[in-house]
MDAnalysis code that builds the backbone (N, CA, C; Angstrom):
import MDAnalysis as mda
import numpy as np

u = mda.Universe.empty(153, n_residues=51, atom_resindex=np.repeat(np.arange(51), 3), trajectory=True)
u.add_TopologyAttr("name", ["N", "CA", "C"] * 51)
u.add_TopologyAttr("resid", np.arange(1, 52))
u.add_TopologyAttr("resname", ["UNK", "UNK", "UNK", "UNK", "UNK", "UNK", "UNK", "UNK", "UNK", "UNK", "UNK", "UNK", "UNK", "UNK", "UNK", "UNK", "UNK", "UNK", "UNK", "UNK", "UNK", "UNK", "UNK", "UNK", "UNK", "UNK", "UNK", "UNK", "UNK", "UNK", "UNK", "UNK", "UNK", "UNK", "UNK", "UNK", "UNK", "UNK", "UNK", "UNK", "UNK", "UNK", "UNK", "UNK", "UNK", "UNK", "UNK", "UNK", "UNK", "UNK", "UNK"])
u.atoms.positions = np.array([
    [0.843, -1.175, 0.000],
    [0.000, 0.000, 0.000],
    [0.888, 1.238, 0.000],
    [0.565, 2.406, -0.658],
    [1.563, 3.691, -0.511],
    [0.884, 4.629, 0.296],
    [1.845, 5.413, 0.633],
    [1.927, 6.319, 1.146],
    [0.040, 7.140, 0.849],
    [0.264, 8.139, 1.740],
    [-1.144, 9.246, 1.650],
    [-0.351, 10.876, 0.539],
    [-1.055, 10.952, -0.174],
    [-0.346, 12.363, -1.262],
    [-0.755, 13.125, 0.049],
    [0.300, 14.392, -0.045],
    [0.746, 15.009, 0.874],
    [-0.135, 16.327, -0.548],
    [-1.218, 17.087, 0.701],
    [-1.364, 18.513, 0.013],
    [-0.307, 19.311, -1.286],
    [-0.324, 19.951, -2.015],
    [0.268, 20.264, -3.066],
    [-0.066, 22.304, -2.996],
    [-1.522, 22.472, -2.584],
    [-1.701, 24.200, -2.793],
    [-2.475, 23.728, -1.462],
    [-2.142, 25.244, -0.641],
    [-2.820, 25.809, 0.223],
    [-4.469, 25.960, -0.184],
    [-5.604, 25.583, 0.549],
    [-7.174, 25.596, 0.101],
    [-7.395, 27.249, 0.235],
    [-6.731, 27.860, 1.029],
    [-7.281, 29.164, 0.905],
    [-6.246, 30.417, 0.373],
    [-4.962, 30.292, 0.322],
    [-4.727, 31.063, -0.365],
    [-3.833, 30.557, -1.797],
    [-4.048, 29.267, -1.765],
    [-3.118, 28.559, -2.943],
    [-1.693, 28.564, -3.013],
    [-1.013, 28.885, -2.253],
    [0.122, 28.825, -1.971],
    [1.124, 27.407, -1.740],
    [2.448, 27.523, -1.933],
    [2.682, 25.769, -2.137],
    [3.701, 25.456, -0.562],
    [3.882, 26.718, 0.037],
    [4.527, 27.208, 1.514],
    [4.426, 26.016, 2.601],
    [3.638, 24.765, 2.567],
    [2.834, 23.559, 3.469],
    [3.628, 22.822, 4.177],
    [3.363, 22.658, 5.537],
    [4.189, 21.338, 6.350],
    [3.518, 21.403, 6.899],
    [3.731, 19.961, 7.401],
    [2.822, 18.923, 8.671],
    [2.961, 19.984, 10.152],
    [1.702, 20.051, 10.249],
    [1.183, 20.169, 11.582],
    [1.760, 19.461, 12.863],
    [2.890, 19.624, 13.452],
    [2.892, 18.892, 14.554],
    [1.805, 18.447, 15.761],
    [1.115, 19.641, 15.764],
    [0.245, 19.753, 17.268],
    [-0.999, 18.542, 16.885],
    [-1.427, 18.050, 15.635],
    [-2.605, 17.217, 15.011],
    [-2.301, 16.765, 14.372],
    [-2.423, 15.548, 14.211],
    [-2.336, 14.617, 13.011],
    [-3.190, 14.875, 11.785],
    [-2.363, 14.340, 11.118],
    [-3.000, 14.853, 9.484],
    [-3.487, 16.262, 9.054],
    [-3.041, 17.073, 10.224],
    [-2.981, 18.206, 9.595],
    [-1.907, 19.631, 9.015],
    [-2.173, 20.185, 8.034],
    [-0.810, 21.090, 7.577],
    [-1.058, 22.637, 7.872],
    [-0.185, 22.641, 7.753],
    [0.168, 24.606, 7.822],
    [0.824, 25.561, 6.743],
    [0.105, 26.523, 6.719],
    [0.680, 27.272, 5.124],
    [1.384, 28.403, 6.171],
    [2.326, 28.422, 5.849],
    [3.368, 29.592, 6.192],
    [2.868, 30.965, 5.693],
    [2.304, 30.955, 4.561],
    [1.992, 31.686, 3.879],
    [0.975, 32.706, 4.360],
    [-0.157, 32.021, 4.679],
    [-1.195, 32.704, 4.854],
    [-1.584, 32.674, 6.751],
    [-0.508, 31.722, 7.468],
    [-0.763, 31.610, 8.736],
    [-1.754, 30.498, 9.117],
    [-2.839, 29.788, 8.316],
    [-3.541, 29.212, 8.396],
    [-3.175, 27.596, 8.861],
    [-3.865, 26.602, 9.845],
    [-4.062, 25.550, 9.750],
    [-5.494, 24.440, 9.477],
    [-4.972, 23.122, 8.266],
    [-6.156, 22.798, 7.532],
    [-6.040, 21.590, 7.906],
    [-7.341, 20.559, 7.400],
    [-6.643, 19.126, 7.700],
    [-8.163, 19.107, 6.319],
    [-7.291, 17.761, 5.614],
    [-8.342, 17.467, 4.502],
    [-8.675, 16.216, 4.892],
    [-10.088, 15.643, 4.782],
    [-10.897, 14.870, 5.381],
    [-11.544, 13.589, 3.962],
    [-11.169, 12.347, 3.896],
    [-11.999, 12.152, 2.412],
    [-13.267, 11.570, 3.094],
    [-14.178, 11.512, 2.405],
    [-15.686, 11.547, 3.125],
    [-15.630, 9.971, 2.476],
    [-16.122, 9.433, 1.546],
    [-16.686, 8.091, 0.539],
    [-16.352, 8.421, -0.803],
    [-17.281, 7.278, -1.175],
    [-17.108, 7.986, -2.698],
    [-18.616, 8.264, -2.962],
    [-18.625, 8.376, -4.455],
    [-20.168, 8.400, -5.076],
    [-20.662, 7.229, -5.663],
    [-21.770, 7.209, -5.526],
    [-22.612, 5.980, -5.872],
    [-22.599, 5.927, -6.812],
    [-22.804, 4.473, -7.596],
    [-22.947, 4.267, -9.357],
    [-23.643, 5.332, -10.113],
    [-25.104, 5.256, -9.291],
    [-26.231, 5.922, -10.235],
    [-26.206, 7.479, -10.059],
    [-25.283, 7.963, -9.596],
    [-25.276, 9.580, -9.610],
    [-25.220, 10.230, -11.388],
    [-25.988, 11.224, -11.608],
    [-26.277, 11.506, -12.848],
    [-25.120, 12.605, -12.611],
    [-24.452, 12.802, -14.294],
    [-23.460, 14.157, -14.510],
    [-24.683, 14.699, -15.539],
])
């Protein structure tokens, strides 16, 4: 099994500035904007969802 992809842009100011959060797991910090985020995956989508 691999690894988890590690964030790539900051969600709020898009910035690429990111490291791990010590104080929480799985979560990062943008230098940039001061902010801390943690991204969450919910499920997926069901077969019959219409586009």
């Amino acid at each position: 099994m691999s690894e988890r992809q590690a964030p790539m842009y900051c969600p709020y100011c898009g910035d690429e500035d990111l490291r791990p959060n010590e104080a929480s797991h799985g979560a990062w910090e943008c230098h940039s904007c001061a902010r801390v985020f943690s991204i969450k995956f919910i499920g997926l989508l069901s077969k019959g969802v219409a586009k």
